[in-house]
Biotite code that builds the C-alpha atoms (Angstrom):
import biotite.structure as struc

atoms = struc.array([
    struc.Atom([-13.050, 4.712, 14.459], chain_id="A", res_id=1, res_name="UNK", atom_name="CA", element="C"),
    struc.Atom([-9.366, 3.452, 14.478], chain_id="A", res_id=2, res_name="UNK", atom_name="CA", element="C"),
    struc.Atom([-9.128, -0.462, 12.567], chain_id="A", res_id=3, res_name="UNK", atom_name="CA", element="C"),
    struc.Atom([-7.483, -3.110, 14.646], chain_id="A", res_id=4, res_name="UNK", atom_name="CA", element="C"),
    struc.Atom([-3.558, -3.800, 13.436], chain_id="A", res_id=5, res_name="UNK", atom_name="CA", element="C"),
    struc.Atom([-4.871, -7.235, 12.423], chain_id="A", res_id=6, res_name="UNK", atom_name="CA", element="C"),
    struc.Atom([-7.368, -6.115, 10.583], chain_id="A", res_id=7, res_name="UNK", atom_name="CA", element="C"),
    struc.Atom([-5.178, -3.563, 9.107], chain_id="A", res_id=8, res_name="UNK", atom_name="CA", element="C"),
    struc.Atom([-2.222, -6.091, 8.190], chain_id="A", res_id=9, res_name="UNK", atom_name="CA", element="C"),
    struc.Atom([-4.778, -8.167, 6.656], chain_id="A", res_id=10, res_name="UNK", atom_name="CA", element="C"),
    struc.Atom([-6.559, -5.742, 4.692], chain_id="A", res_id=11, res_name="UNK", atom_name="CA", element="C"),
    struc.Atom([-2.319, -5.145, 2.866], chain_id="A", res_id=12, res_name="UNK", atom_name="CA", element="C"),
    struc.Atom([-1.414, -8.027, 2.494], chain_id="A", res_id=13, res_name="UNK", atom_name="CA", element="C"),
    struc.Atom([-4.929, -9.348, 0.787], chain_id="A", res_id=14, res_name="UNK", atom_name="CA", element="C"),
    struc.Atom([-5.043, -6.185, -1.400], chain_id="A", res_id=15, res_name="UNK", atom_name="CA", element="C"),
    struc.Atom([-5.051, -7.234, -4.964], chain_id="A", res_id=16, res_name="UNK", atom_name="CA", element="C"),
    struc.Atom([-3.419, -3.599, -5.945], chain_id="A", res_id=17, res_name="UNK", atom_name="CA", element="C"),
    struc.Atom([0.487, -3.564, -5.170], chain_id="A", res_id=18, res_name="UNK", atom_name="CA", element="C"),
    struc.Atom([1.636, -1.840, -2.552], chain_id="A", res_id=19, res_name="UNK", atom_name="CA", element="C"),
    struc.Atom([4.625, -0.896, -0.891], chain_id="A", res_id=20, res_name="UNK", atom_name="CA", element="C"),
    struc.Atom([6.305, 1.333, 2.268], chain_id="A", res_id=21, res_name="UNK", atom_name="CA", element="C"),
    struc.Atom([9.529, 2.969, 1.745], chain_id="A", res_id=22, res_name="UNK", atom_name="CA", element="C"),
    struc.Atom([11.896, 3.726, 4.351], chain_id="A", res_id=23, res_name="UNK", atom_name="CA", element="C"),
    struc.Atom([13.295, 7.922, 4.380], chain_id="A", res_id=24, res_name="UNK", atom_name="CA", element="C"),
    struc.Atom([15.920, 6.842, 1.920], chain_id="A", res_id=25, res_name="UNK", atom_name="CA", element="C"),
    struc.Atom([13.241, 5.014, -0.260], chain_id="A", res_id=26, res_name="UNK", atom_name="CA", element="C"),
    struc.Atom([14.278, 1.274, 0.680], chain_id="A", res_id=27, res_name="UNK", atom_name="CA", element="C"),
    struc.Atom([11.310, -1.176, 0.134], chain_id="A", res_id=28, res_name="UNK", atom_name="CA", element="C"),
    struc.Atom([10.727, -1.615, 4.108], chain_id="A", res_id=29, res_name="UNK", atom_name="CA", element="C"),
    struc.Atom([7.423, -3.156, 3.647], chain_id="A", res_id=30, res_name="UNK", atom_name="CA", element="C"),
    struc.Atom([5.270, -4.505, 0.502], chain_id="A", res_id=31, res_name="UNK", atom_name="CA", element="C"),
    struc.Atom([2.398, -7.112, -0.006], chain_id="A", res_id=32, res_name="UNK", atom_name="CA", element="C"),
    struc.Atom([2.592, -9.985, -1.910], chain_id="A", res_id=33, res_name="UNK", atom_name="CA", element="C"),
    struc.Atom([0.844, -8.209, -5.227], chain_id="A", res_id=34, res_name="UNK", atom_name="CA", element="C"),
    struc.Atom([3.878, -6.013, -5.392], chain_id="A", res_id=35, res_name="UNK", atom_name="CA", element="C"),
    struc.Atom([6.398, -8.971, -4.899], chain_id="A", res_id=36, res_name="UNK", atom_name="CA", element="C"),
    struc.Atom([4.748, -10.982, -7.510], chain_id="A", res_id=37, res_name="UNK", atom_name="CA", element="C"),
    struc.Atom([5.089, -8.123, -10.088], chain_id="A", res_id=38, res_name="UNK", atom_name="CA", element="C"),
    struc.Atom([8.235, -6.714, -8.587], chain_id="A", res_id=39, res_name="UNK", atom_name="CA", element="C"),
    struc.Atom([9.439, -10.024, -9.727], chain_id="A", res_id=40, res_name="UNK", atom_name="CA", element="C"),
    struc.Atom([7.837, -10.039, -12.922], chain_id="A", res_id=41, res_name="UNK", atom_name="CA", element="C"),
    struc.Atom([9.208, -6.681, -14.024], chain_id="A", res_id=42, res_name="UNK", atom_name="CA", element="C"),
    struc.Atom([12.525, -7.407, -12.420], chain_id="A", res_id=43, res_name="UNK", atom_name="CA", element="C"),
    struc.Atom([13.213, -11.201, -12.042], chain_id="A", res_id=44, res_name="UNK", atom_name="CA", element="C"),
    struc.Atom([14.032, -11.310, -8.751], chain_id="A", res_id=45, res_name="UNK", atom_name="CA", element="C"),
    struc.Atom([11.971, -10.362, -5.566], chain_id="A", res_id=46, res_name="UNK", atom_name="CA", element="C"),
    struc.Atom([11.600, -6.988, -3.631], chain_id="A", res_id=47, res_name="UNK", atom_name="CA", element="C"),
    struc.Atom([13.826, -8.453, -0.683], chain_id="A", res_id=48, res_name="UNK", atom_name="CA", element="C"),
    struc.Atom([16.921, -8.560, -2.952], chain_id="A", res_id=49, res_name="UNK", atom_name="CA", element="C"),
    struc.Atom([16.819, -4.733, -3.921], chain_id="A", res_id=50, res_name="UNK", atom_name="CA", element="C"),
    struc.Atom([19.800, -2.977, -1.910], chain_id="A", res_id=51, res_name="UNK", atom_name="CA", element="C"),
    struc.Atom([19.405, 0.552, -3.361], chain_id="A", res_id=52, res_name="UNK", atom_name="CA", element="C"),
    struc.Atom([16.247, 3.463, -3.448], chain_id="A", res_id=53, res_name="UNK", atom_name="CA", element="C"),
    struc.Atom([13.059, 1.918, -5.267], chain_id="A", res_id=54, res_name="UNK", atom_name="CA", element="C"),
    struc.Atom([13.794, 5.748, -7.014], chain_id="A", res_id=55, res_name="UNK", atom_name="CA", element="C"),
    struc.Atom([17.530, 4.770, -7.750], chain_id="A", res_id=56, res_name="UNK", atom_name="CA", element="C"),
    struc.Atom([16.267, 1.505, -9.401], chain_id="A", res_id=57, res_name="UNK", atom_name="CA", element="C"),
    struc.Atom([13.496, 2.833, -11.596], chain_id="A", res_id=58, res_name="UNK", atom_name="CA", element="C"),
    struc.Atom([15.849, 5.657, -12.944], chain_id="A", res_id=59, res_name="UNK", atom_name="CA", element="C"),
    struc.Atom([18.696, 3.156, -13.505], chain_id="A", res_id=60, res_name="UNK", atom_name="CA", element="C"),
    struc.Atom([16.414, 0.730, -14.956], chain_id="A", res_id=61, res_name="UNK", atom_name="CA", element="C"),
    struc.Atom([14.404, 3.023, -17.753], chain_id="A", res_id=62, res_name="UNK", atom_name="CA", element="C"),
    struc.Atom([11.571, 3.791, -15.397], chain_id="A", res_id=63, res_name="UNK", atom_name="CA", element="C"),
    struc.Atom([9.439, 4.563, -18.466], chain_id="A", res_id=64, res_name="UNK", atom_name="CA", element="C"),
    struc.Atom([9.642, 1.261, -19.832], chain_id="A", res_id=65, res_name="UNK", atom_name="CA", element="C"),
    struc.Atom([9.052, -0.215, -16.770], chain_id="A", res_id=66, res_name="UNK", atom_name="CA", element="C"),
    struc.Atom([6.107, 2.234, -15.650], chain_id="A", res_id=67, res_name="UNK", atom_name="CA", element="C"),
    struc.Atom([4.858, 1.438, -18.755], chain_id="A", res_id=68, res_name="UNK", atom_name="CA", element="C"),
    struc.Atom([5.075, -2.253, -18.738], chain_id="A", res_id=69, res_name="UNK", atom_name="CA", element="C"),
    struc.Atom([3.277, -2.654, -14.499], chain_id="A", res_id=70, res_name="UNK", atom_name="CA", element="C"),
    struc.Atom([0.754, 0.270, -15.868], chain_id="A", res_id=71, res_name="UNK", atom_name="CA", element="C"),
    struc.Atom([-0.538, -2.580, -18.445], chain_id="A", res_id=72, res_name="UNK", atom_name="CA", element="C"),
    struc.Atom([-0.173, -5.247, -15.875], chain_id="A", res_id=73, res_name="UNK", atom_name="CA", element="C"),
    struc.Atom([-2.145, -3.644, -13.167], chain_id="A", res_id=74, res_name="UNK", atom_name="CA", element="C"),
    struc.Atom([-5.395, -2.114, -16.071], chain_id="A", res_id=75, res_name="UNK", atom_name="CA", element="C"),
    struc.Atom([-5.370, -5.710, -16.862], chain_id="A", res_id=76, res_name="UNK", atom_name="CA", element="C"),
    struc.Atom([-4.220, -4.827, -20.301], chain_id="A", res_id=77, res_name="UNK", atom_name="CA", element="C"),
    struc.Atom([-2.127, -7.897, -20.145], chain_id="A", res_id=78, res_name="UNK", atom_name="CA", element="C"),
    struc.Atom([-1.630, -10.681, -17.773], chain_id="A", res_id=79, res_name="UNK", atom_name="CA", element="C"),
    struc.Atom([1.412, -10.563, -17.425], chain_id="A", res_id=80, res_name="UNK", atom_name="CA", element="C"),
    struc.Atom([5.145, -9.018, -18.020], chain_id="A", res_id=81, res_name="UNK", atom_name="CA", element="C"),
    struc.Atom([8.342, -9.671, -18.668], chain_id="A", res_id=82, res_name="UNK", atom_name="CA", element="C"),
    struc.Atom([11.231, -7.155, -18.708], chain_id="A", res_id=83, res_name="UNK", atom_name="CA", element="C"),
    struc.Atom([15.272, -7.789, -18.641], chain_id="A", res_id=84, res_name="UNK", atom_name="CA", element="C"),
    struc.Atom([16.686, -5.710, -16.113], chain_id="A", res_id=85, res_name="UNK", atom_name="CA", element="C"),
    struc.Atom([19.588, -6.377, -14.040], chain_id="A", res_id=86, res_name="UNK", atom_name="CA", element="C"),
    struc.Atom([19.467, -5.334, -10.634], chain_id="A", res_id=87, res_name="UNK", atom_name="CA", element="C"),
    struc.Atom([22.507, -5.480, -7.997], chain_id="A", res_id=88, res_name="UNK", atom_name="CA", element="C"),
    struc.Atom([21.218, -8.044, -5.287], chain_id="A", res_id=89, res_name="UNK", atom_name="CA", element="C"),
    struc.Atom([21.290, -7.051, -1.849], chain_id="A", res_id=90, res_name="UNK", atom_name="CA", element="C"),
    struc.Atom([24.653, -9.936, -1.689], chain_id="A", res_id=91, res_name="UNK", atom_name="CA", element="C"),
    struc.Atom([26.622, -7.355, -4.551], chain_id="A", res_id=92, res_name="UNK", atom_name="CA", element="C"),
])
């Protein structure tokens, strides 16, 4: 049984687990709002301002650290996070 679209869109965009769609060069093309809100709290600034690879970022950026930092988030072994990272915005 194929799911309407709506019912589809709605069941991503309510998810409380983050989630995201990468383009074939691994540019955030689509994400709900659970990924924005921790994209941003890892990162400071939201997913629509990353210009390079999701990949490219999370190597740059210490990957561990920050894997290690959204795994706590999303176990609920804290409530939140906050990590320095720069990140080039999509303006340069």
């Amino acid at each position: 049984m194929a799911f309407p679209d709506d019912l589809r869109k709605a069941s991503f965009d309510q998810a409380h687990l983050p989630a995201a769609v990468l383009d074939l060069h691994g540019v955030l093309a689509l994400w709900n709002p659970s990924f924005a809100s921790l994209f941003a709290q890892l990162s400071g600034l939201g997913p629509e301002r990353l210009s390079l690879s999701l990949f490219d970022f999370l190597e740059a950026r210490e990957g561990t650290r920050l894997e290690y930092y959204a795994a706590e988030v999303l176990l609920g072994g804290r409530p939140s996070a906050s990590v320095e990272s720069p990140v080039r915005a999509a303006d340069g």
